[in-house]
N, CA, C and O of each residue as an XYZ file, in Angstrom:
832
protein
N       9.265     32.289     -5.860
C       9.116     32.749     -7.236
C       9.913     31.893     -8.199
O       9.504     31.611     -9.325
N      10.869     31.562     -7.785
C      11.789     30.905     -8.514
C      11.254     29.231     -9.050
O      11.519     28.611    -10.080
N      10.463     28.890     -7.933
C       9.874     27.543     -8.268
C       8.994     27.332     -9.248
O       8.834     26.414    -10.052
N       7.956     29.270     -8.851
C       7.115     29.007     -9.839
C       7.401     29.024    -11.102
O       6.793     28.215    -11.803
N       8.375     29.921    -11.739
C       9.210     29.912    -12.928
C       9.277     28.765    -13.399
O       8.892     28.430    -14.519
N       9.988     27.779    -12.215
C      10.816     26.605    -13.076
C       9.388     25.468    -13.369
O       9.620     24.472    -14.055
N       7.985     25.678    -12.834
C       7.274     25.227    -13.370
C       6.587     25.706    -14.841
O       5.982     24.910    -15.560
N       6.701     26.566    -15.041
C       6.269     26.885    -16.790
C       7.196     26.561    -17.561
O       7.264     27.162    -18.633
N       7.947     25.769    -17.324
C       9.136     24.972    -17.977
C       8.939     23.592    -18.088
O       9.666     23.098    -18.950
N       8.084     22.667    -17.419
C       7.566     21.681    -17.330
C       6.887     21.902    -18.559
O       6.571     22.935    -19.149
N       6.694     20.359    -18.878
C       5.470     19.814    -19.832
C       3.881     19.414    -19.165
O       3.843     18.916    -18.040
N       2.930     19.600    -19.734
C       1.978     19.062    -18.663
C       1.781     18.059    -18.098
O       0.874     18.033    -17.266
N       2.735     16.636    -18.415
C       2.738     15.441    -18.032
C       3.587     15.504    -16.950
O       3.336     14.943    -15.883
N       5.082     16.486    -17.270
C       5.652     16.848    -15.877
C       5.122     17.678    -14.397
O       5.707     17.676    -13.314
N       3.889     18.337    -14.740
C       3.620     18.990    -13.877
C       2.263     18.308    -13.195
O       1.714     18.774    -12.196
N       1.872     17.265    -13.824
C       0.408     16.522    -13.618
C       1.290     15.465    -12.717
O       0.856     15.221    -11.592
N       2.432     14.863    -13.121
C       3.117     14.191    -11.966
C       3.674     14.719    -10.683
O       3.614     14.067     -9.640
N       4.193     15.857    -10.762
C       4.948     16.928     -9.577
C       3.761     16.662     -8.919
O       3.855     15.882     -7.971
N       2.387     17.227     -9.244
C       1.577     17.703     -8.344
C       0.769     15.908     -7.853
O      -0.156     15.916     -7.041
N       1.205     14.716     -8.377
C       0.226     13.510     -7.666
C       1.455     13.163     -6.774
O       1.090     12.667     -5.708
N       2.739     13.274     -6.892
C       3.815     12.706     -6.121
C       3.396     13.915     -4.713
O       3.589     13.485     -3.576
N       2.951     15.083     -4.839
C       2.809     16.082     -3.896
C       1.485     15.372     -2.980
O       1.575     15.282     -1.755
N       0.684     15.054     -3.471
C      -0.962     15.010     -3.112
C      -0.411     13.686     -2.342
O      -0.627     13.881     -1.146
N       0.228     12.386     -2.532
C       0.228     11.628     -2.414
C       1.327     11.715     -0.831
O       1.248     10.872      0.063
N       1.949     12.492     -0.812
C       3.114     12.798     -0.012
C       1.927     13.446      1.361
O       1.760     13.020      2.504
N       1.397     14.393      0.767
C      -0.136     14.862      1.837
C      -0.629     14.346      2.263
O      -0.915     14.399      3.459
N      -1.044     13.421      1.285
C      -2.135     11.870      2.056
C      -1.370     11.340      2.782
O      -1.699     11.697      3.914
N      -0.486     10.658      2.842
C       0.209      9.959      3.636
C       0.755     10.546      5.309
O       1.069      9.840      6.267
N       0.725     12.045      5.223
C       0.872     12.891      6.170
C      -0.277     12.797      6.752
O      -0.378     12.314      7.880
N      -1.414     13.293      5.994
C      -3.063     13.448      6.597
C      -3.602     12.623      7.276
O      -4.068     12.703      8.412
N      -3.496     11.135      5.993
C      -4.713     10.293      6.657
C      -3.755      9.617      7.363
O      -4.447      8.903      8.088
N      -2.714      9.400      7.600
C      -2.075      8.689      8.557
C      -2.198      9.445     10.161
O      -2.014      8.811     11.200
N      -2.534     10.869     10.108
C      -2.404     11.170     11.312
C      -3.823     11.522     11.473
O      -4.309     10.652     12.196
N      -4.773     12.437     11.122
C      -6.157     12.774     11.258
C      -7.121     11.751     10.730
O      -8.071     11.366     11.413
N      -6.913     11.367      9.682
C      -7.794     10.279      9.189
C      -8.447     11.131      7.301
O      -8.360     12.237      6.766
N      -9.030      9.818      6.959
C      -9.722     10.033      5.800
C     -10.596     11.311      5.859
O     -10.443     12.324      5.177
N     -11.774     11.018      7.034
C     -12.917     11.786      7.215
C     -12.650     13.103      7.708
O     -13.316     14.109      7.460
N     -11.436     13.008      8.560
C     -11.427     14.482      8.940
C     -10.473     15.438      7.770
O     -10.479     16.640      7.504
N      -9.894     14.589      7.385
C      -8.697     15.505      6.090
C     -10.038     16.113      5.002
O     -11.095     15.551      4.716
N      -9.540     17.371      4.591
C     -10.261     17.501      3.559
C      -9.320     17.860      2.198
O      -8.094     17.932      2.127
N     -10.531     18.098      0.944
C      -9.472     18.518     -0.667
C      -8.890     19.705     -0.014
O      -7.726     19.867     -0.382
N      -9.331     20.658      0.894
C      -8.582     22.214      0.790
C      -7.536     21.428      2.074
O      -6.577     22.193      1.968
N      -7.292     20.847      2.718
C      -5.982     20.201      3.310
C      -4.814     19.786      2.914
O      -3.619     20.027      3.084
N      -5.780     18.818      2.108
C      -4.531     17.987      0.965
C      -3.970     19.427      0.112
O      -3.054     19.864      0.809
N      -4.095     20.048     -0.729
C      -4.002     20.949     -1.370
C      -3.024     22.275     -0.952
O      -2.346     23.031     -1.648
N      -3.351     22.178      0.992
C      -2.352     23.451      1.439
C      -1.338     22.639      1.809
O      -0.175     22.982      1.596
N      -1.712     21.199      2.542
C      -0.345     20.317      2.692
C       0.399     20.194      1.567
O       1.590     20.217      1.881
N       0.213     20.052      0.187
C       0.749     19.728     -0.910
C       1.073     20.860     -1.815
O       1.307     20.650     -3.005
N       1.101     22.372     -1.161
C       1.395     23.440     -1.233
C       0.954     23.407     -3.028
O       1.872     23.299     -3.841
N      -0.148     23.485     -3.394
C      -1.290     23.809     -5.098
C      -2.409     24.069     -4.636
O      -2.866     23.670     -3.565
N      -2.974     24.835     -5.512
C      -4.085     24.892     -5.501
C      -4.966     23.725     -6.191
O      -4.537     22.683     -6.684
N      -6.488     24.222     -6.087
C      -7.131     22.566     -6.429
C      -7.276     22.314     -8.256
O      -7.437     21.316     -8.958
N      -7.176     23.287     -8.436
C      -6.528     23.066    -10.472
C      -5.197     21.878    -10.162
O      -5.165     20.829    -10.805
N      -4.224     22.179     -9.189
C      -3.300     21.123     -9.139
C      -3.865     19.725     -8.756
O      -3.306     18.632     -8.846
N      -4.840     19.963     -8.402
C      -5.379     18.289     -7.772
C      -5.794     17.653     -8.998
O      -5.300     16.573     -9.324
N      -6.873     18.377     -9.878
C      -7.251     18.431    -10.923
C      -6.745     17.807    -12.280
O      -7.315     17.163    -13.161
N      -5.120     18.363    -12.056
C      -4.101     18.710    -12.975
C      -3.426     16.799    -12.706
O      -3.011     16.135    -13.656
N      -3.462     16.406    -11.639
C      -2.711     15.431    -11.035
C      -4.200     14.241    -11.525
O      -4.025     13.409    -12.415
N      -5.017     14.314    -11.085
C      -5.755     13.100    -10.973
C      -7.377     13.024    -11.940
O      -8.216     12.132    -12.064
N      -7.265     14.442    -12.495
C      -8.196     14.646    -13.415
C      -9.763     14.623    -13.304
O     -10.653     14.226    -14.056
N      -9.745     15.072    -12.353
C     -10.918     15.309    -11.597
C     -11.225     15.985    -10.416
O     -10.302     16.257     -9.649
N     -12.655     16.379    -10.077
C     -12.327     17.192     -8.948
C     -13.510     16.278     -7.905
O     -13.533     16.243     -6.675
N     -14.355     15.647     -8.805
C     -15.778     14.895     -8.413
C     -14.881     13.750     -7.017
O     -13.815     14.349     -6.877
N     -14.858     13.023     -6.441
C     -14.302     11.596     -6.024
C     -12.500     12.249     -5.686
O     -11.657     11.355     -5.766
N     -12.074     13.342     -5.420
C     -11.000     13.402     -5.786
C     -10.097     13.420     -4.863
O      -8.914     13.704     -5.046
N     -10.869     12.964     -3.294
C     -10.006     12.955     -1.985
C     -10.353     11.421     -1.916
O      -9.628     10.872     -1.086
N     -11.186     10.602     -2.492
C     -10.851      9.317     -2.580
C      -9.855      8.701     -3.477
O      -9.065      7.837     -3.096
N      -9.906      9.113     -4.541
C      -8.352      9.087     -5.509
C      -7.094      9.403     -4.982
O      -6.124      8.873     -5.524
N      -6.890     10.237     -3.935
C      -5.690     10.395     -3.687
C      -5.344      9.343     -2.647
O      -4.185      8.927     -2.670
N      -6.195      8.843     -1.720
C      -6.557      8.105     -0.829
C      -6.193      6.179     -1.615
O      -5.615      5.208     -1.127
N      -6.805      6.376     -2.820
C      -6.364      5.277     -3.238
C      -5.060      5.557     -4.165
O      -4.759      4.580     -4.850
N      -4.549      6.253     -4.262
C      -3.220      6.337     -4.515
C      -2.407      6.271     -3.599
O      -1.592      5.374     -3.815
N      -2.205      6.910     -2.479
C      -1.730      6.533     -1.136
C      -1.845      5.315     -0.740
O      -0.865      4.942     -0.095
N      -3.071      4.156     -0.940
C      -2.645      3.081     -0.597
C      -1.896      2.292     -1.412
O      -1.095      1.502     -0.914
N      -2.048      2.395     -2.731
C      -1.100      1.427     -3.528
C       0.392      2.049     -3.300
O       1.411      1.365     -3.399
N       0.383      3.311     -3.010
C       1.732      3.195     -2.677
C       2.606      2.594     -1.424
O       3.768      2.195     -1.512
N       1.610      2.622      0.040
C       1.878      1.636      0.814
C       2.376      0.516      0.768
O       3.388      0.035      1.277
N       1.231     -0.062     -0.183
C       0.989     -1.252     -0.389
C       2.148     -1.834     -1.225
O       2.393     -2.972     -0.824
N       2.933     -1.465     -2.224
C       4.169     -1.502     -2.959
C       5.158     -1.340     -2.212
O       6.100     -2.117     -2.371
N       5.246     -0.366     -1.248
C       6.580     -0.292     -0.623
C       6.732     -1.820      0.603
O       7.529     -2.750      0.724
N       5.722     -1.458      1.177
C       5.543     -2.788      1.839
C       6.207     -4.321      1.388
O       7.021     -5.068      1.931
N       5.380     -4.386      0.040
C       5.343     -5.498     -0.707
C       7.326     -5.756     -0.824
O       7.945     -6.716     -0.367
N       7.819     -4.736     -1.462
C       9.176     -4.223     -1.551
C      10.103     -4.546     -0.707
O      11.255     -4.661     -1.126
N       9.779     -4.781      0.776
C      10.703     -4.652      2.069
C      10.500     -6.387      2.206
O      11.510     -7.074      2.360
N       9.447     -6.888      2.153
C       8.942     -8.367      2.635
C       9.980     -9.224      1.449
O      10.784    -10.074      1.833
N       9.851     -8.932      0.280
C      10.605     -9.591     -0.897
C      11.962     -8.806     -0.907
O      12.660     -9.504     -1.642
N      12.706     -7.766     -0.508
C      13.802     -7.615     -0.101
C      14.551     -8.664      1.050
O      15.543     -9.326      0.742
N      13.934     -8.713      2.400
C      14.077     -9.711      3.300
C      14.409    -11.032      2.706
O      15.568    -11.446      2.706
N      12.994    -11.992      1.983
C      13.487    -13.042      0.866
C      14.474    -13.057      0.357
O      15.117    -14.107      0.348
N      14.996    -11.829     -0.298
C      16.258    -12.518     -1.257
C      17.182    -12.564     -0.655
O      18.065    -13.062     -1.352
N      17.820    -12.117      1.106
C      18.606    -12.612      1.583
C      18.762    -13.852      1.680
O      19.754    -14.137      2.350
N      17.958    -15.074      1.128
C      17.876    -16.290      1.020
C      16.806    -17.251      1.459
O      16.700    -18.405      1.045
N      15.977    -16.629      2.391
C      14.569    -17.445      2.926
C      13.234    -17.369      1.983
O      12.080    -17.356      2.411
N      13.617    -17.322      0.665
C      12.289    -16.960     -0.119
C      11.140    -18.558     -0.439
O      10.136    -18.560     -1.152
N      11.594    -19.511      0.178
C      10.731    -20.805     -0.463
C      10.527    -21.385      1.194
O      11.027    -21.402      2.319
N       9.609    -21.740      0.521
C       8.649    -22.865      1.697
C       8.812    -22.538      3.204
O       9.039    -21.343      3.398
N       8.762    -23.164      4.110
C       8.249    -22.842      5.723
C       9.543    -21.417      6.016
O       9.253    -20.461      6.735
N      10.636    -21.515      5.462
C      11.424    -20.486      5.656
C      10.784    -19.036      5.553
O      10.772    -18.117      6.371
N      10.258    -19.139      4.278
C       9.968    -18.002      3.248
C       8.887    -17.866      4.092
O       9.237    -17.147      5.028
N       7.845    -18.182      4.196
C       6.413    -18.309      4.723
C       6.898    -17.693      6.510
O       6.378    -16.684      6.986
N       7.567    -18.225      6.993
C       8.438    -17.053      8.380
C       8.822    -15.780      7.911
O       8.083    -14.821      8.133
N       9.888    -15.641      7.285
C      10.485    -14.133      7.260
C       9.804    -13.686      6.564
O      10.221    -12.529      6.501
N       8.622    -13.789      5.657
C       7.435    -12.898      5.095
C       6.957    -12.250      6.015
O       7.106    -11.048      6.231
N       6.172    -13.250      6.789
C       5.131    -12.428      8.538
C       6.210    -12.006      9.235
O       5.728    -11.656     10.312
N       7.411    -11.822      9.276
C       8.389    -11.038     10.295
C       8.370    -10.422      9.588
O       7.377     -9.704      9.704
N       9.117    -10.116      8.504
C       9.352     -8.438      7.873
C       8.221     -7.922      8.111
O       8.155     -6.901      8.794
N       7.242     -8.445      7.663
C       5.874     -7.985      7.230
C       5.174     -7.114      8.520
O       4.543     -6.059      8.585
N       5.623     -8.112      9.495
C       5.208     -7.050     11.287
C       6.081     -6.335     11.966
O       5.734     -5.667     12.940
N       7.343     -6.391     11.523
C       8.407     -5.323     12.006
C       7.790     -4.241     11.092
O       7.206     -3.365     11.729
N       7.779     -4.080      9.638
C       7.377     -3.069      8.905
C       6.559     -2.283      9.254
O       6.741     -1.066      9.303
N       5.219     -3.053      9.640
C       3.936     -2.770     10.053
C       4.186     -2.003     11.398
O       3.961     -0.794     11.436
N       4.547     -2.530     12.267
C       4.568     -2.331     13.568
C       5.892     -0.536     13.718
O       6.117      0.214     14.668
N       6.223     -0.547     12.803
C       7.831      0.571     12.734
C       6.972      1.227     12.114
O       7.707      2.214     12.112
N       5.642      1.761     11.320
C       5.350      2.153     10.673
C       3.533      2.863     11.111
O       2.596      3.085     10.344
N       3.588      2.970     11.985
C       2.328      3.228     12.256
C       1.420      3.868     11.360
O       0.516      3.129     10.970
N       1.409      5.103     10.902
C       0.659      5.756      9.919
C       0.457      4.841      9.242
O      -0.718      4.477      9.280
N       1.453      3.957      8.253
C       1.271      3.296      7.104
C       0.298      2.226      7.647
O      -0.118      1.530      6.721
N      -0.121      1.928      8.663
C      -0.828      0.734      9.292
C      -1.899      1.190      9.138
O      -2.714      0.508      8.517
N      -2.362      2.739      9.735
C      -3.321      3.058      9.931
C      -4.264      3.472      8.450
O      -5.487      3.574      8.352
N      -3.061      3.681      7.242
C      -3.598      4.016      5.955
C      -4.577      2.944      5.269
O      -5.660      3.050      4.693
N      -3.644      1.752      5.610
C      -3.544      0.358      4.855
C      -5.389     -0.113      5.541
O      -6.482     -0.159      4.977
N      -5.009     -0.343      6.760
C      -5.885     -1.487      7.458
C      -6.740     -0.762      8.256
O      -7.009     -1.471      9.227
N      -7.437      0.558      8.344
C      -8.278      1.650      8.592
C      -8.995      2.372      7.814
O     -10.213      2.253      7.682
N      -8.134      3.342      7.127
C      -8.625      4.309      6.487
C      -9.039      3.934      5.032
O      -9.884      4.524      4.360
N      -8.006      2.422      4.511
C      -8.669      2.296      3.301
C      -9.881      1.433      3.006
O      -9.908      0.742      1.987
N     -10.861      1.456      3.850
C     -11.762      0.949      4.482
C     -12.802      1.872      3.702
O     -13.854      1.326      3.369
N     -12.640      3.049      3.417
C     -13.359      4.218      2.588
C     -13.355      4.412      1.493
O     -13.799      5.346      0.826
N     -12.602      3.105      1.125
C     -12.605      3.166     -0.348
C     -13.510      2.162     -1.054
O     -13.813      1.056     -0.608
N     -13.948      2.752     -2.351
C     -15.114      2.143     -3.075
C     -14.201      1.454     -4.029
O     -15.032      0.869     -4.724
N     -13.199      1.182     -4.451
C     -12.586      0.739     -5.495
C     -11.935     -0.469     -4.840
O     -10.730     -0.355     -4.615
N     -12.491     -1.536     -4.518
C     -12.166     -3.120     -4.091
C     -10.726     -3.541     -4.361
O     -10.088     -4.050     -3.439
N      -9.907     -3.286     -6.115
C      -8.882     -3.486     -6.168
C      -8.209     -2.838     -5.533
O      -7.058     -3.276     -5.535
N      -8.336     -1.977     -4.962
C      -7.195     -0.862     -4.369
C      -6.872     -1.374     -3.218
O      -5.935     -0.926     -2.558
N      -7.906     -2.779     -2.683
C      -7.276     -2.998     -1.150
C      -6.714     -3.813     -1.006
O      -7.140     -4.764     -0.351
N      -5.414     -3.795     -1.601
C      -4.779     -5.671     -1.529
C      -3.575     -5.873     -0.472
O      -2.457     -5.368     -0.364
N      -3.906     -6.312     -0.140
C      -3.010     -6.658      1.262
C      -1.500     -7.240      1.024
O      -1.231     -8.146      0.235
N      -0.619     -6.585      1.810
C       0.929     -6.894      0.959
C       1.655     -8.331      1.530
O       2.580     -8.941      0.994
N       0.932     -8.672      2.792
C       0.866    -10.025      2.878
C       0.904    -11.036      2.477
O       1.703    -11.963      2.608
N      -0.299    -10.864      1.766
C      -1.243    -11.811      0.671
C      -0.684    -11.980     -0.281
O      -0.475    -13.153     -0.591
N      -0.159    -10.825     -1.230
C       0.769    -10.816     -2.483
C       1.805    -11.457     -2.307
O       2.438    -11.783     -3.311
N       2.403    -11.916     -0.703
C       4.034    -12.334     -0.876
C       3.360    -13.671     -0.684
O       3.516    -14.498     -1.583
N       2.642    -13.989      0.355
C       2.127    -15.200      0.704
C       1.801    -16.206     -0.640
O       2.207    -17.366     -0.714
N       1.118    -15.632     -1.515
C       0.463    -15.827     -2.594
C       1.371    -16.682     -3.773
O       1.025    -17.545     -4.581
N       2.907    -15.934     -3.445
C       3.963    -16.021     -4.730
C       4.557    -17.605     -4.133
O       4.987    -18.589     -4.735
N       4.366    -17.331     -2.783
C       5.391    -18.598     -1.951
C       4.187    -19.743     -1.852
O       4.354    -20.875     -2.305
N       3.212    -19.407     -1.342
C       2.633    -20.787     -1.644
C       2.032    -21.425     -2.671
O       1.805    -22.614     -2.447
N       1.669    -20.972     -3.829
C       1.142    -20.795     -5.486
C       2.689    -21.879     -5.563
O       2.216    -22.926     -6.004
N       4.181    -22.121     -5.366
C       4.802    -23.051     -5.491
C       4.737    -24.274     -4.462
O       5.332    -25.297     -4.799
N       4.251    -24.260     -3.577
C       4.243    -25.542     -2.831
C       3.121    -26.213     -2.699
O       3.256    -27.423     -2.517
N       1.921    -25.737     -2.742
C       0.904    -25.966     -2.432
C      -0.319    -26.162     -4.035
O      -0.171    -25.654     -5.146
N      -1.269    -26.932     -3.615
C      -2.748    -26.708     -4.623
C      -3.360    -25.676     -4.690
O      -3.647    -25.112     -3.634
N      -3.734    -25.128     -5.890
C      -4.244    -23.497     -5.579
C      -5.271    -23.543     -4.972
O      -5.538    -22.370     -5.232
N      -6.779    -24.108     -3.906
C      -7.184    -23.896     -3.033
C      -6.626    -24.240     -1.939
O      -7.162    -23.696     -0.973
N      -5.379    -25.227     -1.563
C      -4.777    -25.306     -0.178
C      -4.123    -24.253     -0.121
O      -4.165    -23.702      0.979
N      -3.265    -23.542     -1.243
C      -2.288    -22.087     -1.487
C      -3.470    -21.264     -0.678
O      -3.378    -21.143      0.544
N      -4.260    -20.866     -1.195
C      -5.102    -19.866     -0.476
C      -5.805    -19.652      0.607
O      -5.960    -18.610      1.244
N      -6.453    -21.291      0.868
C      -6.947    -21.074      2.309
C      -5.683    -21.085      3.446
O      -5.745    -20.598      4.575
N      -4.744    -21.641      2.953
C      -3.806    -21.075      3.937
C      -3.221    -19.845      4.085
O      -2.897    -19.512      5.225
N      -3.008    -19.058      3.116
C      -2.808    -18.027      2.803
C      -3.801    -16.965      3.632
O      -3.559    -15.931      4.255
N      -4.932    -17.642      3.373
C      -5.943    -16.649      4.272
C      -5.828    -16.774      5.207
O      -6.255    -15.890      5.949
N      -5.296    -17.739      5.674
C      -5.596    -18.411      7.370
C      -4.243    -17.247      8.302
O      -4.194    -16.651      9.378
N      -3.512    -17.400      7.336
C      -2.224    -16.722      8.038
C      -2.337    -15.100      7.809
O      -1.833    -14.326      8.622
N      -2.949    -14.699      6.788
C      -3.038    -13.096      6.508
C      -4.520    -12.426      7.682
O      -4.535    -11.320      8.221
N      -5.482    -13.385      7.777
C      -6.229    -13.012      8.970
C      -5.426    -13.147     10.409
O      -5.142    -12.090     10.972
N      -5.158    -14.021     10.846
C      -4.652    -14.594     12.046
C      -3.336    -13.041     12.362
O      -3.097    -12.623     13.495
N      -2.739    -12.504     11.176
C      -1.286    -11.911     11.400
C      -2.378    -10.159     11.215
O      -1.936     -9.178     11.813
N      -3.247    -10.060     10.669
C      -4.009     -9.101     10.801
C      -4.354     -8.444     12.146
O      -4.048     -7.371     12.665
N      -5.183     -9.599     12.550
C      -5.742     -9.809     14.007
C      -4.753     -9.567     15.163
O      -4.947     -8.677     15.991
N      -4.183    -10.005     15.179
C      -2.743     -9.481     15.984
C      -2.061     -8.091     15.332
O      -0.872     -7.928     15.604
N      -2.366     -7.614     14.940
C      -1.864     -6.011     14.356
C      -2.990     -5.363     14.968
O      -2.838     -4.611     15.930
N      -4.115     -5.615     14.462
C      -5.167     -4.793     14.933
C      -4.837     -4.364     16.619
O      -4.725     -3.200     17.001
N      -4.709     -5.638     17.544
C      -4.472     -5.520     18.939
C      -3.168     -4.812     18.902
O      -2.795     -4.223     19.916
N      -2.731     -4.814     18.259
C      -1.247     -3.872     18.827
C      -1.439     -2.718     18.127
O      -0.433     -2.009     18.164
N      -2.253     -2.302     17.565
C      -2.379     -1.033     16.941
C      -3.843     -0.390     17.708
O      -3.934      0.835     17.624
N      -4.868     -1.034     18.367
C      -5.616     -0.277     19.239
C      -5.237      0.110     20.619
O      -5.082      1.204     21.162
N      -5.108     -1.435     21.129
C      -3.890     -1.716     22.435
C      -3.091     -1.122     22.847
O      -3.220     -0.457     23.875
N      -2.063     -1.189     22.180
C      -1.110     -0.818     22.253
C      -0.430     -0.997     23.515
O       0.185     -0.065     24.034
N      -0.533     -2.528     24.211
C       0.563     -3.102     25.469
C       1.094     -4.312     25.320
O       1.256     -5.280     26.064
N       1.391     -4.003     23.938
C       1.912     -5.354     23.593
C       3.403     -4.895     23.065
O       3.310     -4.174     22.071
N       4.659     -5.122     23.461
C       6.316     -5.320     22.457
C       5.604     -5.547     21.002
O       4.551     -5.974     20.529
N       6.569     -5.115     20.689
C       6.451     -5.362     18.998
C       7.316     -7.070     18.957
O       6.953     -7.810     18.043
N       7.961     -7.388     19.537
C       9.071     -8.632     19.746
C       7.384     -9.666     19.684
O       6.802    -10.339     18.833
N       7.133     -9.251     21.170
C       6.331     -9.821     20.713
C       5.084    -10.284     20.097
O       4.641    -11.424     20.241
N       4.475     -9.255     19.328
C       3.856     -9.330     17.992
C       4.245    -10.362     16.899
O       3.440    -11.111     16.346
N       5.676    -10.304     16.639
C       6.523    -10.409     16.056
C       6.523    -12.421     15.817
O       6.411    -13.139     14.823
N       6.700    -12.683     17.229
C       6.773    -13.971     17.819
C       5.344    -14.631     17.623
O       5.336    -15.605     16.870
N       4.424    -14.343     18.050
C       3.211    -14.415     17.628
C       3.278    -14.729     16.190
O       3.243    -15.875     15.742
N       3.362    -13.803     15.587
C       2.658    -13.942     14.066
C       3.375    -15.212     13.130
O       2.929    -15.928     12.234
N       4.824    -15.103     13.866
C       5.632    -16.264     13.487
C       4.836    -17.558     13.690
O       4.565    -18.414     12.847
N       4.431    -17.501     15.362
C       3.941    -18.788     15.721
C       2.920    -18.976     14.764
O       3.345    -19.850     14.008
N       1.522    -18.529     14.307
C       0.644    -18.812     13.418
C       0.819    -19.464     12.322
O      -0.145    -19.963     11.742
N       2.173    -19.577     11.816
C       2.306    -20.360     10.860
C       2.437    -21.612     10.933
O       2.135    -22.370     10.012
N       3.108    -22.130     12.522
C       2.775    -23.610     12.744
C       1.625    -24.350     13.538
O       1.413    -25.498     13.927
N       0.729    -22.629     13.606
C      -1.396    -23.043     13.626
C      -1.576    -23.129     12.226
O      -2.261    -24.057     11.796
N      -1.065    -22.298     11.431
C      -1.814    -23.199      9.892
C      -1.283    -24.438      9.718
O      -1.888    -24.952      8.777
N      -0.564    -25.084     10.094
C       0.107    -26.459      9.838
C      -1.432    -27.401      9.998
O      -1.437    -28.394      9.271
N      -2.593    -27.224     10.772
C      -3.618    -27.714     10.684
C      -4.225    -28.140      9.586
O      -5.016    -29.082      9.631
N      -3.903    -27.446      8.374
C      -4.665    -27.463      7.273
C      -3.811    -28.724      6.452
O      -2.715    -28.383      6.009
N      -4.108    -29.731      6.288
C      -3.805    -31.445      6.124
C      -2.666    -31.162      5.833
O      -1.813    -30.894      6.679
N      -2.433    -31.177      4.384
C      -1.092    -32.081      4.077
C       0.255    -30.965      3.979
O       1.438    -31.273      3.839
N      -0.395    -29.437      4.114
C       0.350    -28.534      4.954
C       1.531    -28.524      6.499
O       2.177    -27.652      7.079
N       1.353    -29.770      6.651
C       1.868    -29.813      7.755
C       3.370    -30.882      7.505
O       4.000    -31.742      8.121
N       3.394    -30.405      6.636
C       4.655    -31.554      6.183
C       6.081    -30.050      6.496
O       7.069    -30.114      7.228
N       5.612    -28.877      5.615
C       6.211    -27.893      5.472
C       6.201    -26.639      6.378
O       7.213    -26.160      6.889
N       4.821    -26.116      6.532
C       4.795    -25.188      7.154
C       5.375    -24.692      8.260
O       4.799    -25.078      9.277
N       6.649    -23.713      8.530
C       7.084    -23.820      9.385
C       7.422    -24.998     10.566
O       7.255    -24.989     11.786
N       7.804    -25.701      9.921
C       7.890    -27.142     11.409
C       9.454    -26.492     11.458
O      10.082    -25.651     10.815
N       9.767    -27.626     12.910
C      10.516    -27.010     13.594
C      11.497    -28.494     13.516
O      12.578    -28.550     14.102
C-alpha cells in the first residue's frame, strides 16, 4: 500500500519511467531465460509487477508492445556491453593491434559470463523488425579503433571480418557448450592475426 501511495506522488514522466526501467528489468529476466516467443505482455507485466495501462504508460502503446520492450532490452545490452569493452581500453590498450585484442577479450569474457545477455543480443533479437536496434557492441568498439588506423572500406571489411569470425565462435560455445571460455577467449584473440590477411592490415593487426 505504501508503494502505491508513493506513486500518486510521481509526475507522469516519473511514473512512465518507473514502469519502462520495470518492463525492461522483465525482459531481460524473460527473454533471456524462456525466450521472445514464449514470454508474453501478461508475463512481462506480472514479472514487472503493473498492470498493462503500465506497459502502456511506459512505451505508449499496446499494438507492437512486447516487441518494444524487447527492443529496449536490447539497446540496453547493447550499451552496457559497449561500456565494459571501452572500460577495459582505458586501462591503456585503446589504439591499434593492442586495442583491436582487448576489445574481442573483454568483449568474450563479457559475453561468455553473461549468458542471458548473449542469448538476448544474438537470438532473440532476431524478432525484431526495427534493423537499428541490432547493433552489435563489437562493431561499435571495432568501428572507433579502426575508423583511426585504417581506410574506411579496409576499417570495415576488417571490422566485419573479425565481428563475424568472434560471433561464430560464440555461437559454438553458446549451443555447444564444450568448449572453456579460456578458450573461446584465445580463439577470438587469435582471429585478429587471420584478419592480418586483409593487405596492408598486416603491418598492425595484432602481430606479434
Amino acid at each position: 500500500m505504501a508503494v502505491g501511495r508513493a506513486h500518486r506522488w510521481m509526475s507522469p514522466e516519473e511514473r512512465s519511467e518507473m514502469y519502462r526501467e520495470r518492463l525492461i528489468e522483465a525482459g531481460l529476466s524473460l527473454f533471456g531465460q524462456v525466450g521472445f516467443a514464449a514470454a508474453t505482455l501478461a508475463d512481462l507485466c506480472r514479472e514487472g509487477q503493473m498492470s498493462h495501462r503500465g506497459l502502456y504508460q511506459a512505451f505508449q502503446a499496446f499494438d507492437g508492445g512486447k516487441e518494444r520492450v524487447l527492443a529496449a532490452v536490447v539497446d540496453r545490452c547493447t550499451d552496457e556491453a559497449v561500456l565494459v569493452i571501452r572500460e577495459r581500453l582505458a586501462d591503456g590498450e585503446g589504439e591499434g593491434s593492442a586495442g583491436v585484442a582487448a576489445a574481442v577479450a573483454a568483449f568474450v569474457e563479457y559475453m561468455t559470463g553473461k549468458r542471458r545477455v548473449y542469448r538476448i543480443l544474438y537470438v532473440e533479437a532476431h524478432h525484431l523488425t526495427r534493423v537499428e536496434a541490432r547493433r552489435d557492441p563489437l562493431a561499435i568498439v571495432l568501428r572507433e579503433i579502426l575508423n583511426g588506423q585504417l581506410a574506411g572500406k579496409d576499417a570495415r571489411l576488417v571490422g566485419t571480418a573479425i565481428v563475424g569470425a568472434v560471433g561464430a565462435l560464440l555461437a559454438d560455445w553458446y549451443e555447444r557448450g564444450d568448449v572453456a571460455v579460456g578458450e573461446v577467449v584465445d580463439a577470438a584473440v587469435g582471429v585478429c592475426r587471420w584478419a592480418s590477411s586483409f593487405g596492408r592490415v598486416d603491418r598492425w593487426v595484432c602481430a606479434e
